[in-house]
C-alpha positions in Angstrom: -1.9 6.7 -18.6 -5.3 6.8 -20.1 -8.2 6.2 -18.1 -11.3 4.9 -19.7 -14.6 5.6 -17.4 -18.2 3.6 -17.3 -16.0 1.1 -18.8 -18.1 -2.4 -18.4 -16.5 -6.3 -19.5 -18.9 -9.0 -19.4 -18.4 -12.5 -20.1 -20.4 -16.0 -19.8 -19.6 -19.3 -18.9 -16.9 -18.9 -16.5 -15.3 -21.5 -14.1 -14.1 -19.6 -10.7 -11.3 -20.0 -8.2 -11.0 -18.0 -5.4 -8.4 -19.1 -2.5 -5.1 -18.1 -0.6 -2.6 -19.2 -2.8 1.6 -18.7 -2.1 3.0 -17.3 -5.5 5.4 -20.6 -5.9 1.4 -22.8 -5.9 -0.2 -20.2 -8.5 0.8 -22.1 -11.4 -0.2 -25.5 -10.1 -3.4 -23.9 -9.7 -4.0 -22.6 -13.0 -3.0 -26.4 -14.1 -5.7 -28.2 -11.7 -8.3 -25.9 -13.1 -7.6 -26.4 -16.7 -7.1 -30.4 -16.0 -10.8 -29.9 -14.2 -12.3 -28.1 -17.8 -10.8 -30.6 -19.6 -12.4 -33.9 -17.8 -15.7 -32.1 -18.1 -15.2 -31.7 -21.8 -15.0 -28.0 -22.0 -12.3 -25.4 -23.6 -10.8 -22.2 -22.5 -12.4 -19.6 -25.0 -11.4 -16.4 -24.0 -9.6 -14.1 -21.3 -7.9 -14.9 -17.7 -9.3 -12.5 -15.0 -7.7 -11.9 -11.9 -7.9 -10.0 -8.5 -6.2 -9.8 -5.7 -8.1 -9.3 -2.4 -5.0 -9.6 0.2 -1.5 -9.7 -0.1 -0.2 -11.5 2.6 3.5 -9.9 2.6 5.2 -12.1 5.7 4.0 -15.5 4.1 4.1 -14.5 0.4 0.6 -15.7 0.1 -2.2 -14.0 -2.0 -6.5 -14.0 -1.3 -6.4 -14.7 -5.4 -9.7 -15.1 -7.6 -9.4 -15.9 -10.9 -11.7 -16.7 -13.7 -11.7 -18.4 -17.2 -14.0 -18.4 -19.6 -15.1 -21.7 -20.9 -16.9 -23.5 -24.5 -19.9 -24.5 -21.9 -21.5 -24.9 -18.9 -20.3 -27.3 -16.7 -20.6 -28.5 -13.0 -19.3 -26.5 -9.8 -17.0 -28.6 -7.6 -15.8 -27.7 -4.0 -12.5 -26.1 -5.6 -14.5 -24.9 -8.5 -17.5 -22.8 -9.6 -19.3 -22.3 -12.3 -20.7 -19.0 -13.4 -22.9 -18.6 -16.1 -22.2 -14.7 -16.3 -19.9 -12.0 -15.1 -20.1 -8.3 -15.8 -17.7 -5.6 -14.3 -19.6 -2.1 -14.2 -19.5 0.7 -14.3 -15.5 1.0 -13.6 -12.6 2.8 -14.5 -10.1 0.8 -17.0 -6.7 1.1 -18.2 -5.1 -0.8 -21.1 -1.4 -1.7 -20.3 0.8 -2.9 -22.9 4.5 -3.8 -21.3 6.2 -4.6 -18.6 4.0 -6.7 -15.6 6.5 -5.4 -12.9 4.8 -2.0 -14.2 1.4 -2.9 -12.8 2.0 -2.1 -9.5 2.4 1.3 -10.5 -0.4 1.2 -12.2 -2.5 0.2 -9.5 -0.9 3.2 -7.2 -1.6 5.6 -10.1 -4.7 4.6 -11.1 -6.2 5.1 -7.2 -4.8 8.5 -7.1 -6.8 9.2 -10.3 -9.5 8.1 -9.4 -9.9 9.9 -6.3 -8.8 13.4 -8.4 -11.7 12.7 -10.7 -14.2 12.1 -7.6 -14.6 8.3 -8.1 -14.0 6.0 -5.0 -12.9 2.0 -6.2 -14.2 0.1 -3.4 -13.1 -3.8 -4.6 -10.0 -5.0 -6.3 -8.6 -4.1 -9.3 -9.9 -7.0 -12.3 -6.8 -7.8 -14.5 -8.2 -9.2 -17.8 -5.4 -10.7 -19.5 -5.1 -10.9 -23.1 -3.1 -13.3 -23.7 -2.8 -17.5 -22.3 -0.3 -15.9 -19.4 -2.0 -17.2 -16.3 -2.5 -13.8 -15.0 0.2 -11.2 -14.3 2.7 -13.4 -12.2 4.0 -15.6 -14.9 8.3 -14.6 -13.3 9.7 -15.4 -17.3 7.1 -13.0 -18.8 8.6 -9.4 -19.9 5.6 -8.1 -21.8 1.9 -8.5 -21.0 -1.4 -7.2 -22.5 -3.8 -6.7 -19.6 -6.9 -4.5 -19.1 -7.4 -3.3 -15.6 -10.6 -2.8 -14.3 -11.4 -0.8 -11.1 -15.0 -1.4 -10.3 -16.5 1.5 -8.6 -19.2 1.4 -5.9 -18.9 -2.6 -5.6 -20.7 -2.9 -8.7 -19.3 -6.6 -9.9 -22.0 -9.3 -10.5 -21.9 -12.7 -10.9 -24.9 -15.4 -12.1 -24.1 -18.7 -10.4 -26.0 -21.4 -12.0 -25.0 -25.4 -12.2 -26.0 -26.9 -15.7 
């Protein structure tokens, strides 16, 4: 496993969801917040990010944020926000390539490193998904391409703005 340090991903014009979601709700999710870009007249553009802030084990429910970029600005709603930029810095990153049921690994892996070379992750791990998967949980997928982004000393930052 390569790990890639001072690795930074920035992107603009994202629409935000952050909520406990069971894993059977996640995909009804993802569809209310595309149906919600679409009334306002804008367009997925680029990647999915996801993290996971608790993992609720007894109820199978997940603390989940996600994040899609989007053509242009549009309104927050209750449900939704609008961010007009997000930049992960300063963080350790690893490309996977294969299997999502390997990510957990990953994860496990990737804080052991991390604490070898001296670095301490303090937030969630940021899965930036290449590919239109809805994340990592998607039960029919057997291959994903995802870049995981461990954020080091809490330095994520987000510009809220409504247009």
């Amino acid at each position: 496993m390569k790990i890639y340090k001072n690795a930074n991903y920035t992107t603009n014009n994202v629409v935000r969801f952050r909520g406990n979601v069971a894993e059977r709700d996640l995909q009804t999710v993802m569809e209310k917040l595309e149906d919600y870009i679409e009334s306002e007249g804008a367009k997925l553009t680029g990647d999915i990010i996801t993290a996971i802030h608790v993992l609720y084990l007894n109820a199978r429910v997940t603390d989940i944020e996600i994040f899609v970029a989007v053509d242009k600005a549009i309104p927050s709603i209750k449900e939704f926000t609008y961010i007009h930029n997000m930049e992960l810095v300063n963080c350790l990153k690893v490309e996977h390539r294969g299997s999502p049921y390997l990510i957990p690994g990953i994860y496990t892996d990737l804080h052991y490193k991390a604490e070898e070379m001296g670095f301490e992750v303090t937030q969630p791990f940021y899965n930036v998904s290449k590919d239109k998967i809805y994340g990592i949980w998607v039960n029919e997928c057997n291959w994903v391409e995802v870049d995981i982004y461990a954020p080091q000393f809490s330095l994520i930052h987000l510009q809220r703005s409504d247009p």
